[in-house]
matplotlib code that plots the C-alpha trace (Angstrom):
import matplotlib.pyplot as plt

x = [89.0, 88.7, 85.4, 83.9, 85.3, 83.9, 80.6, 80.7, 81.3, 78.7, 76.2, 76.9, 76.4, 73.3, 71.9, 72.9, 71.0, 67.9, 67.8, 68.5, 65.1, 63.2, 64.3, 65.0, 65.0, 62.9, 62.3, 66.2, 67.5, 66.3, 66.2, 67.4, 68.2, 67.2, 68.8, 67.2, 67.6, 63.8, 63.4, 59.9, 58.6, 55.7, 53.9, 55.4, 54.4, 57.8, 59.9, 63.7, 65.9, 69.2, 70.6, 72.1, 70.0, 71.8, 70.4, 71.0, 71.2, 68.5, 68.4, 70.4, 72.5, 75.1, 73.4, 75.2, 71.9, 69.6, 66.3, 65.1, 61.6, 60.3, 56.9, 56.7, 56.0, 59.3, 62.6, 66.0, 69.0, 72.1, 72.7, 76.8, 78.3, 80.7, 82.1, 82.0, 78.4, 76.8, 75.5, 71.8, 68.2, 65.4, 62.4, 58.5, 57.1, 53.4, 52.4, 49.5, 51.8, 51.8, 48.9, 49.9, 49.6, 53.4, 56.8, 60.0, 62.1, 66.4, 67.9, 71.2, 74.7, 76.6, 80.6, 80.8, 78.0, 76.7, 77.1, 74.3, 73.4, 75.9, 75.2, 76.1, 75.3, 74.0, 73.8, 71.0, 69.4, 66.1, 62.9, 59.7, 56.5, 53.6, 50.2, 46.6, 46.3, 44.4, 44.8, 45.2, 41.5, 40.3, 41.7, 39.3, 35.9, 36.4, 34.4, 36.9, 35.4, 35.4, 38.8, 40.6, 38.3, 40.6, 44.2, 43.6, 48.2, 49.6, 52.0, 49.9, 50.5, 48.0, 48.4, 50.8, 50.1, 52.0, 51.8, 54.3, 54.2, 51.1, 50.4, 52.9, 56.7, 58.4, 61.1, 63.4, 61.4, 61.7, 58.5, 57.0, 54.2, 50.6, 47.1, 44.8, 42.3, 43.8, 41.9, 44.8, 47.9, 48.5, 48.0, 50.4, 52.9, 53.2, 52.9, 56.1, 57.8, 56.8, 57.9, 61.4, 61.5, 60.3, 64.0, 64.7, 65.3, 64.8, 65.9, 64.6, 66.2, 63.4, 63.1, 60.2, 59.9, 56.8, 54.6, 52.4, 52.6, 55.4, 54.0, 54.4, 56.5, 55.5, 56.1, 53.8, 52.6, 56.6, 56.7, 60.3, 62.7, 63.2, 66.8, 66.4, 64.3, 64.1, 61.3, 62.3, 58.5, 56.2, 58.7, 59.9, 62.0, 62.0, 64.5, 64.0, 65.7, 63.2, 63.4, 65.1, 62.2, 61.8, 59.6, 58.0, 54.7, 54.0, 54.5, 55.7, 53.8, 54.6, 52.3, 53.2, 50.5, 50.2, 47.8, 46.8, 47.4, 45.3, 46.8, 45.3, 46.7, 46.0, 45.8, 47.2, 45.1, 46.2, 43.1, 43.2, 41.4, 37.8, 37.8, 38.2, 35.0, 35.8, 38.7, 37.1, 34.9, 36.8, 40.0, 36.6, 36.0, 39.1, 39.3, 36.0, 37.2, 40.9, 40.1, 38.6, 41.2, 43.8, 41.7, 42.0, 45.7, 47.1, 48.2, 49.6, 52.9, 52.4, 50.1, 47.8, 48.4, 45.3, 46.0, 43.4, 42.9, 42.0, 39.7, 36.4, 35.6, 39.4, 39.1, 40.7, 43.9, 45.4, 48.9, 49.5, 48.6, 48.4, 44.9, 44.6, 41.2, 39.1, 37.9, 34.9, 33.3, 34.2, 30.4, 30.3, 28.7, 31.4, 34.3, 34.5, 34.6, 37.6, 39.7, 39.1, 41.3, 44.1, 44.2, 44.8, 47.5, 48.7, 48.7, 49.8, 52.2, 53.4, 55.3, 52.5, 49.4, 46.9, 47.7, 49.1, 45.7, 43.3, 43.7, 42.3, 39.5, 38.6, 39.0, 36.2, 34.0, 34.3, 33.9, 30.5, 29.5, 30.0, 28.2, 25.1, 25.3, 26.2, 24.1, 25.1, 28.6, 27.7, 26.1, 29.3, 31.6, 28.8, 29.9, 33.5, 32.9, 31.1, 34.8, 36.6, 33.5, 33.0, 36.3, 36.1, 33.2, 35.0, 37.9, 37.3, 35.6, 38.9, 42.1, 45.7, 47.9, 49.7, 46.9, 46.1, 49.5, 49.7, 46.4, 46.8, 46.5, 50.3, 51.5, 48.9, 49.2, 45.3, 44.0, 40.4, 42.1, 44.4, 42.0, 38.7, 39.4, 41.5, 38.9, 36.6, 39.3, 39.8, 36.0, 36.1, 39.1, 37.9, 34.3, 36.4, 38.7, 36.6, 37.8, 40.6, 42.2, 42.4, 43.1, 45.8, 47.5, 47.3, 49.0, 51.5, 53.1, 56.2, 57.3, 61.0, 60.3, 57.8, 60.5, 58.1, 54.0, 53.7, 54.3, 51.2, 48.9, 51.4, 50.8, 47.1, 46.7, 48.9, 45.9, 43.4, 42.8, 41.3, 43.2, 43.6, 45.9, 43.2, 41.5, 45.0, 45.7, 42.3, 42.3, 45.8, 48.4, 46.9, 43.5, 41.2, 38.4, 34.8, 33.0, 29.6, 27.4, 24.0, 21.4, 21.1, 19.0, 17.0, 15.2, 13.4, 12.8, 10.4, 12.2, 10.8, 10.6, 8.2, 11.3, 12.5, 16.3, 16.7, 19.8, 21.1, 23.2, 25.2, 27.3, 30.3, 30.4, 33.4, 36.5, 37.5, 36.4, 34.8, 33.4, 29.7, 26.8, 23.7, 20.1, 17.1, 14.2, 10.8, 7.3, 8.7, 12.6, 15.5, 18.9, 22.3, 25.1, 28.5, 29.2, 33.1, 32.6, 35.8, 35.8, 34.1, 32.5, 29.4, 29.1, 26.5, 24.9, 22.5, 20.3, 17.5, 14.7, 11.6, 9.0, 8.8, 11.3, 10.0, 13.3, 17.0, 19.4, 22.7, 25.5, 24.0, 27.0, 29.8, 31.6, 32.0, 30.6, 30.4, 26.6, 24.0, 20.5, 20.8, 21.3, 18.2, 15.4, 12.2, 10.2, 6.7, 3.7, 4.6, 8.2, 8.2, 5.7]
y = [83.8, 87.4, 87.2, 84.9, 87.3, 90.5, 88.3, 87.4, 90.0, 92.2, 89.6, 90.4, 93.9, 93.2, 90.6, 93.4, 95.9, 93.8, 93.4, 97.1, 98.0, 96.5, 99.2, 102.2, 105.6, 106.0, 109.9, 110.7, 112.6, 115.6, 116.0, 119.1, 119.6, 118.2, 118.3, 115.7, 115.4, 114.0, 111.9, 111.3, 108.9, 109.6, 106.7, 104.3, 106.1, 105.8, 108.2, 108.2, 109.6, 110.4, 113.5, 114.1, 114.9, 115.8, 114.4, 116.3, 114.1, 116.0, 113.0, 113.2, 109.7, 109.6, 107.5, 104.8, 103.8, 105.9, 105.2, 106.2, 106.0, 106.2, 104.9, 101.1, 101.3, 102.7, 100.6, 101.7, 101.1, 102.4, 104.6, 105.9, 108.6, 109.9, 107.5, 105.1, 102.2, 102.1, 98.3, 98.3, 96.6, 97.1, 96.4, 96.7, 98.9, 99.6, 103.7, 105.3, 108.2, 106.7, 106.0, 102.5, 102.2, 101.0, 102.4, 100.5, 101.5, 101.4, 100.6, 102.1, 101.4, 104.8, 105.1, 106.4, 107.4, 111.0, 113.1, 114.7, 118.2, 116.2, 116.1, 113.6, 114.0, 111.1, 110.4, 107.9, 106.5, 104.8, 104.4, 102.9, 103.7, 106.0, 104.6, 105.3, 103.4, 104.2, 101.1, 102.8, 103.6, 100.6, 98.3, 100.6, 99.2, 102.8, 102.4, 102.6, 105.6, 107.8, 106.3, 107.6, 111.2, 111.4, 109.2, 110.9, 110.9, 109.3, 110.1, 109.7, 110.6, 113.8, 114.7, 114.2, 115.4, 114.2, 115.2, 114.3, 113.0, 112.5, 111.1, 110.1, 109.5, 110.3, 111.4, 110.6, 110.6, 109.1, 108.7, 106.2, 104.1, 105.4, 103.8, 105.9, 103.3, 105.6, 108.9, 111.1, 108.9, 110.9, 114.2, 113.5, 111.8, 114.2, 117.2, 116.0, 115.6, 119.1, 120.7, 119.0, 120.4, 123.8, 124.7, 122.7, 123.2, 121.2, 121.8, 119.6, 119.5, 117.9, 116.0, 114.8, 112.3, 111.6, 112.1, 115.0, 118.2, 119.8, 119.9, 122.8, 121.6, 123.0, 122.7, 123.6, 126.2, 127.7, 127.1, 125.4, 126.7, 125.2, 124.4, 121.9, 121.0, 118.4, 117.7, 114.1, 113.1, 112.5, 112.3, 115.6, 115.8, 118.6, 119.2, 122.3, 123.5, 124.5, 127.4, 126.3, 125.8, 126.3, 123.5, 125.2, 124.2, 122.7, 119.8, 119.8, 119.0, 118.4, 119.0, 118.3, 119.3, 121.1, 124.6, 128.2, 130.5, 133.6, 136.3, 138.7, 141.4, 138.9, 135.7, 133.2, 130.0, 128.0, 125.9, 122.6, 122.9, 123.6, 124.8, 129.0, 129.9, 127.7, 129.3, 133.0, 133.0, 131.5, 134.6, 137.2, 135.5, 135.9, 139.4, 140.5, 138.9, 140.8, 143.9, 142.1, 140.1, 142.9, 145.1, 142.5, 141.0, 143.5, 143.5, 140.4, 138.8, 136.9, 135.8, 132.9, 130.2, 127.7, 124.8, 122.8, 119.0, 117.1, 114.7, 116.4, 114.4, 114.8, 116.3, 119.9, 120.4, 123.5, 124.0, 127.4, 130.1, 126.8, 125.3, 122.0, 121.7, 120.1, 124.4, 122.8, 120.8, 124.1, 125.6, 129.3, 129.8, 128.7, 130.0, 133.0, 131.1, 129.1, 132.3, 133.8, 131.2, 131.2, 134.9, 135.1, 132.3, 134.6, 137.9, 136.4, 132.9, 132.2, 128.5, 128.2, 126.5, 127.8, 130.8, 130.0, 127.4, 128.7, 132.6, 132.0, 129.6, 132.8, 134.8, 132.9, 132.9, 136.7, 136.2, 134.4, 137.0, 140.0, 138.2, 136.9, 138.5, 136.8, 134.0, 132.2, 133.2, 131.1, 128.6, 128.0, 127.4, 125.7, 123.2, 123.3, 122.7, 119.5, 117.8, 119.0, 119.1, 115.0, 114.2, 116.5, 114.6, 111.4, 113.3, 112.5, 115.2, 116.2, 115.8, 114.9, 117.8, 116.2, 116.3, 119.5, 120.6, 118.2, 119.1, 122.9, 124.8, 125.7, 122.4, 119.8, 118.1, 117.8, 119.7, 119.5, 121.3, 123.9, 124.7, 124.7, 125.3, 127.7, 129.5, 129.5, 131.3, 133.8, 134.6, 134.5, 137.6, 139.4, 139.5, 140.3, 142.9, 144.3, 144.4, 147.5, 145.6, 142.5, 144.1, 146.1, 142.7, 140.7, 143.4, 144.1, 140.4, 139.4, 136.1, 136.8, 138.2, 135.4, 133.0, 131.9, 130.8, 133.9, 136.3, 136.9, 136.8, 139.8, 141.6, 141.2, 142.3, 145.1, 145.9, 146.1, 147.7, 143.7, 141.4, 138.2, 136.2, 133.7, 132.9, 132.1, 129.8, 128.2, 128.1, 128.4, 127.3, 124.9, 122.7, 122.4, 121.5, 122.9, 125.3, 124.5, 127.5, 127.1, 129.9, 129.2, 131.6, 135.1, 137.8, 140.6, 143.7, 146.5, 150.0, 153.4, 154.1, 151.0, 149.0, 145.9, 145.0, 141.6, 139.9, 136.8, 134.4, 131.7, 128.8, 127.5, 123.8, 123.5, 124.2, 126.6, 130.2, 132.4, 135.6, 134.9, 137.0, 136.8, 137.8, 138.6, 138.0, 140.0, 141.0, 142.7, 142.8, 141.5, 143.0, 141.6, 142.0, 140.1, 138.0, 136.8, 133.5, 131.8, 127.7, 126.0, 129.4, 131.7, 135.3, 137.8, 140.4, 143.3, 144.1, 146.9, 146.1, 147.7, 144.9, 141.7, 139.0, 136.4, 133.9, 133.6, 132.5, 132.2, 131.5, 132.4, 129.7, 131.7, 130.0, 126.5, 124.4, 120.5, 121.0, 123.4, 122.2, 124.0, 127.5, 128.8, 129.6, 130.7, 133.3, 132.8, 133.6, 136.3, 136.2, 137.8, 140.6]
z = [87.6, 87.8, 85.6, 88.3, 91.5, 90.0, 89.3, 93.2, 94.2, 92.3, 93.3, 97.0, 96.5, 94.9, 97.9, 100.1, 98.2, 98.7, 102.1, 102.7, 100.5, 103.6, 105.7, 103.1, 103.7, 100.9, 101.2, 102.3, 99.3, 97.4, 94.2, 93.9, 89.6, 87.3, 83.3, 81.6, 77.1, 76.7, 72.6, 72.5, 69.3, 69.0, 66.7, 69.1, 72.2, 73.3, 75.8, 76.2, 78.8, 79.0, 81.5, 85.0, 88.3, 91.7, 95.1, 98.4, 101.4, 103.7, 106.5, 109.7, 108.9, 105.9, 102.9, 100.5, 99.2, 97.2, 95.5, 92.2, 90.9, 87.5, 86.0, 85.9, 82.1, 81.6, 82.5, 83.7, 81.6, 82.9, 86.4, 86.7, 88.8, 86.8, 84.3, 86.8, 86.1, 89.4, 90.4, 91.4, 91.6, 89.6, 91.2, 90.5, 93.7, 94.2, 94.3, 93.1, 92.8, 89.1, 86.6, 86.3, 90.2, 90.5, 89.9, 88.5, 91.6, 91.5, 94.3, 94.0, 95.7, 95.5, 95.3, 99.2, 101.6, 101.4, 104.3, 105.6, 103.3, 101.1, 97.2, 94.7, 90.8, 89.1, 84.9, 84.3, 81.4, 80.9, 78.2, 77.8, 76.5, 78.1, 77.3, 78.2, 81.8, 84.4, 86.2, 89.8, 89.7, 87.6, 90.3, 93.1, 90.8, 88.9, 85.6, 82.7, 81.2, 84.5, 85.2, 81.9, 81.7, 85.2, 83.9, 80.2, 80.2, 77.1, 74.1, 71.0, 67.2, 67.4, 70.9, 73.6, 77.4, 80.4, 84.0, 86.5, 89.9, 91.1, 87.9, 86.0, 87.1, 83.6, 85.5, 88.4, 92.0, 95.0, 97.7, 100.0, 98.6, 97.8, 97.8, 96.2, 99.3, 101.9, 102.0, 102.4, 101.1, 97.8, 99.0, 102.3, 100.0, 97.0, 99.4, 101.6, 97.6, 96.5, 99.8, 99.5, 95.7, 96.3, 95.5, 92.9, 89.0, 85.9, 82.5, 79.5, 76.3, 74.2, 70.8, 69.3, 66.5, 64.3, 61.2, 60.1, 60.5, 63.4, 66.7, 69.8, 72.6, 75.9, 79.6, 82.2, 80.1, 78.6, 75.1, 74.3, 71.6, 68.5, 67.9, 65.0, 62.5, 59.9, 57.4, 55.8, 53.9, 56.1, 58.9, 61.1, 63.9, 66.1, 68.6, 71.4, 74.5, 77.4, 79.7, 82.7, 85.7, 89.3, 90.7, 93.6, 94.3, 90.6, 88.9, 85.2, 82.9, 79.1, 76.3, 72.6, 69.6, 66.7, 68.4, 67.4, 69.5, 70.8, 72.6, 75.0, 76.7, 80.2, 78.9, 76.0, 75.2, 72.8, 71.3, 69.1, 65.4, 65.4, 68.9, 67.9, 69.1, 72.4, 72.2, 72.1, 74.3, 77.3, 76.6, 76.8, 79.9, 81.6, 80.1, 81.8, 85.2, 84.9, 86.5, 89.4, 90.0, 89.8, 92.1, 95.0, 94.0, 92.3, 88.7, 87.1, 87.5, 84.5, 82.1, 82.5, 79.9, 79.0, 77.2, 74.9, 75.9, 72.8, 75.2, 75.4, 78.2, 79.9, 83.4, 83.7, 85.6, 86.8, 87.4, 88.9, 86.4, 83.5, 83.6, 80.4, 79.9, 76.6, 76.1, 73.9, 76.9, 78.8, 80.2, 79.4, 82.7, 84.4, 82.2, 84.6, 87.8, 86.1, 84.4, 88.4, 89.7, 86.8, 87.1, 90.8, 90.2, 87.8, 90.0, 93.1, 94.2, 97.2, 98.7, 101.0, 100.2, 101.9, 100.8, 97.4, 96.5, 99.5, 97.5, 94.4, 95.6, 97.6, 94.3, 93.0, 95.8, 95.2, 91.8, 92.3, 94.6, 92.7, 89.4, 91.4, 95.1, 98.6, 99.1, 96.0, 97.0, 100.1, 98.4, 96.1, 99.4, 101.0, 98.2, 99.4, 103.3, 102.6, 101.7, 104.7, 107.2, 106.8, 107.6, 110.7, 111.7, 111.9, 114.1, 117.6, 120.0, 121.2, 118.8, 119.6, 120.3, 117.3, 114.7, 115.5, 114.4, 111.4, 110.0, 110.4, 107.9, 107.7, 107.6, 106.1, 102.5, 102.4, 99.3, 101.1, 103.6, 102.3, 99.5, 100.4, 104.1, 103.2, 101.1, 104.0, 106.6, 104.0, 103.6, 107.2, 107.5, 104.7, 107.5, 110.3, 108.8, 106.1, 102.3, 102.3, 104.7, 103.6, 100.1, 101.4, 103.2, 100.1, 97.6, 100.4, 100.4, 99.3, 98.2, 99.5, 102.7, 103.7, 106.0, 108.6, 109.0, 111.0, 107.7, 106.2, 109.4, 110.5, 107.5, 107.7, 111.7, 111.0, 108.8, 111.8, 115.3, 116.2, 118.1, 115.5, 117.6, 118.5, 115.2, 113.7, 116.2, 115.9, 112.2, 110.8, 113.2, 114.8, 113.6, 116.4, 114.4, 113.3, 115.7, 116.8, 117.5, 119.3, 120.2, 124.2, 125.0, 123.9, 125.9, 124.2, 126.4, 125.3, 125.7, 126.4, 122.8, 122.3, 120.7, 121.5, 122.8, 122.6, 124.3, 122.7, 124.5, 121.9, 123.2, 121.3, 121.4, 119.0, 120.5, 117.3, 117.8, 114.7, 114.3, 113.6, 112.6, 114.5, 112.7, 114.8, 112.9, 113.0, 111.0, 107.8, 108.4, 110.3, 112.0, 111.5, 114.2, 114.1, 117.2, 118.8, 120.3, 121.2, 121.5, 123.8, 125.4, 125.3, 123.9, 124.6, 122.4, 121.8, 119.2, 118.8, 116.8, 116.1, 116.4, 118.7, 117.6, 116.3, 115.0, 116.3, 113.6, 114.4, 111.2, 107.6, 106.1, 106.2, 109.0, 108.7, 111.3, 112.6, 113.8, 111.8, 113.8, 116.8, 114.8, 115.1, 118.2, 117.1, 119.8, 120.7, 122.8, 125.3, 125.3, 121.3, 123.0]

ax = plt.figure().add_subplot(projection="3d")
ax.plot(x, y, z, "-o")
ax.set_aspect("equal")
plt.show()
């Protein structure tokens, strides 16, 4: 009789579980540690987890429910606070937060509700295997091939990589739903994740079973200590204890192979058999690009870490100052342009991504500048604008108050945003404030003092006599779009001197302001002068030439804008005289 009450009584709580997933806070607790023991078999592809993780309640209503999240190609086996099993629902839910496109979601019934800033420590257990699937972007019409050179994740016999969320959920998360359909759905969803983690830790304690020779175990780039080791035939077992993490801005990301290792004073890159000359020539790379980076960010906080892929055709992935990518498919051209961006991860980090991803993109816009001069510097962020200037295009003419503030640079989850906008607005200081200045600014921040948005634009006005109040509102508090700059009018005069002075009159049609060089053209040379023309207004200038003008041009790409045809006004018949 007691049997059948506890069964009733479990099912009720079960029932009511169910109908409280329709209306779940999904995103109400933080994860804010993590201590996970990982046993990865690696001939059957297979991941187990056993280990404790503590959720903060960061909503504003006490919580009896919480959600836990984990691939859908692993399943959950046991959740208990304290010693004490924990009834919940498993359930399939459908994210492309996860390579399979869906997660196997627990809907769990705590002991009491959590208070508000509460905490609560959970010990969970759950396996499964981790496959090649890339069904997320196979279900879009991806073509198989381009789908796994993006989803490359598995555990395999040779080579094991794994990213987390975003990619794959091999441990604990909880999020709203993804579609990969919706333009901006992962980036909005795993950027609300990473800014509720930027506090967390994580610990693994990791064992890996399987044949051949005893592989590496790494995570996101920290090589993990060997605490055991058994050699049993062809069998091994190796058993490490990681370096306890901050997540921050990163994912982790765990990596298990058998690599050589080459160290330079700057940078260790850890290459697969066969791939030494790969191998050598991306570390001289990033040894020839050091001193460039250090002269604009200062020397480095740590080493940058590359990590072989054994997929030549895998796409790379960077993961602060860690980039994975197959270094044998790597083009020696471009090995520069990619050490650039690890190195400034490397010299500089901050919680803030347009700063933290929109920095090093501006590192190698440098980078291409100082190896092949400005114009293919412009041409290289020309490339960038394209995936933030189409989607200002389909903004309408005049924005929400809200999506200016949700889209600004401070506060959006959009990597086309905070990356390659970002890049742009630091092309565009560095222009306005000149390169000691900007230089200064950069080597002057602190990761510990920065505890508002404000921060870093102080510390670069307090580098200049200009007033900078206005472009940061424009451009990183607030988004108010692209400007649109348009050569109204110009009227060359002929001086005493038998020169020209030419007055040029451009009209902002974009309601963000910029800082814009204007070029008066003429037989065997042109002038340059740098122009302030605030949104949606008109700015005059000056320039002395010593032939009649023949072309306006207003813009040479280094400010992004929504409109590009109206930027030049050619001069002819008597008003060039």
């Amino acid at each position: 009789m007691k049997l059948r009450s506890f069964s009733l009584f479990f099912l009720c709580v079960l029932c009511a579980s169910v109908v409280n997933a329709f209306s779940l806070d999904r995103e109400a607790f933080t994860f804010t540690s993590y201590d996970l023991n990982v046993r990865v078999e690696s001939k059957q592809q297979r991941l187990g987890i056993r280990g404790k993780i503590t959720l903060r309640n960061d909503s504003v209503t006490p919580q009896k429910i919480a959600v836990l999240q984990i691939s859908s190609s692993l399943d959950w086996r046991s959740i208990k606070a304290g010693d004490q099993p924990l009834p919940f629902v498993a359930q399939p839910y459908t994210s492309d937060i996860d390579h399979t496109g869906a997660l196997s979601e627990a809907i769990v019934t705590l002991p009491e509700a959590v208070a508000p800033k509460g905490s609560v420590e959970l010990e969970i257990a759950y396996e499964g295997v981790i496959v090649l699937d890339a069904t997320r972007l196979t279900r879009l019409g991806t073509p198989e091939d381009v789908a796994h050179a993006s989803d490359w994740d598995q555990i395999n016999t040779t080579f094991t990589a794994i990213r987390g969320a975003g990619n794959v959920a091999w441990y604990p998360i909880a999020t709203d739903a993804v579609d990969l359909s919706e333009a901006n759905s992962l980036f909005d969803v795993l950027g609300r994740l990473k800014a509720r983690e930027s506090a967390s830790k994580m610990h693994f304690h990791i064992e890996e079973t399987g044949e051949g020779e005893p592989p590496q175990i790494f995570i996101s780039g920290a090589m993990c200590m060997v605490t055991m080791f058994e050699q049993m035939g062809l069998q091994h077992s190796v058993t490490t204890d990681c370096e306890p993490m901050p997540l921050g801005p990163i994912v982790p990301v765990l990596v298990i192979a058998s690599y050589a290792v080459m160290e330079r004073p700057d940078i260790t890159v850890r290459y697969l058999h066969g791939h030494d000359a790969a191998a050598t020539a991306y570390a001289d790379a990033a040894e020839q690009a050091a001193p460039f980076v250090m002269e604009w960010f200062g020397a480095l906080r740590k080493k940058a870490q590359t990590t072989d892929l054994a997929d030549p055709n895998a796409s790379p992935i960077e993961n602060g100052a860690l980039l994975l990518t197959p270094l044998a498919s790597v083009d020696p051209k471009l090995a520069g342009l990619m050490a650039t961006h690890q190195l400034a991860h490397a010299a500089f980090s901050s919680p803030r991504p347009w700063i933290n991803e929109g920095l090093p993109h501006f590192a190698q816009a440098l980078y291409v500048e100082q190896q092949k001069g400005r114009q293919a510097a412009l041409d290289y962020m020309g490339l960038h604008r394209s995936a933030f200037s189409a989607a200002d295009k389909e903004k309408q003419t005049a924005p929400r108050s809200e999506d200016e503030v949700d889209r600004s640079l401070i506060n959006t989850y959009d990597e086309a945003l905070y990356r390659s906008k970002a890049m742009c607005v630091w092309w565009m200081l560095r222009e306005m404030v000149g390169d000691d200045a900007l230089k200064k600014a950069i080597k002057s921040y602190r990761l510990e003092q920065d505890n508002g948005a404000s921060y870093m634009p102080r510390l670069i006005q307090a580098q200049t006599q200009k007033d900078l109040e206005w472009f940061f509102d424009d451009w990183v508090y607030r988004d108010r779009g692209l400007p649109d700059f348009k050569v109204e009018s110009a009227f060359p005069r002929k001086t005493m001197t038998d020169e020209y002075l030419v007055t040029v009159t451009v009209a902002n049609l974009g309601r963000a302001g910029a800082e814009v060089p204007v070029t008066v053209k003429f037989a065997g040379g042109e002038i340059t002068k740098r122009l302030e023309v605030r949104g949606n207004s008109k700015g005059v200038i000056r320039v002395e030439i010593s032939k009649p003008p023949k072309e306006i041009v207003v813009n040479d790409g280094s400010v992004p804008e929504s409109d590009t045809t109206n930027n030049t006004l050619k001069i002819e018949g008597d008003a060039a005289k």
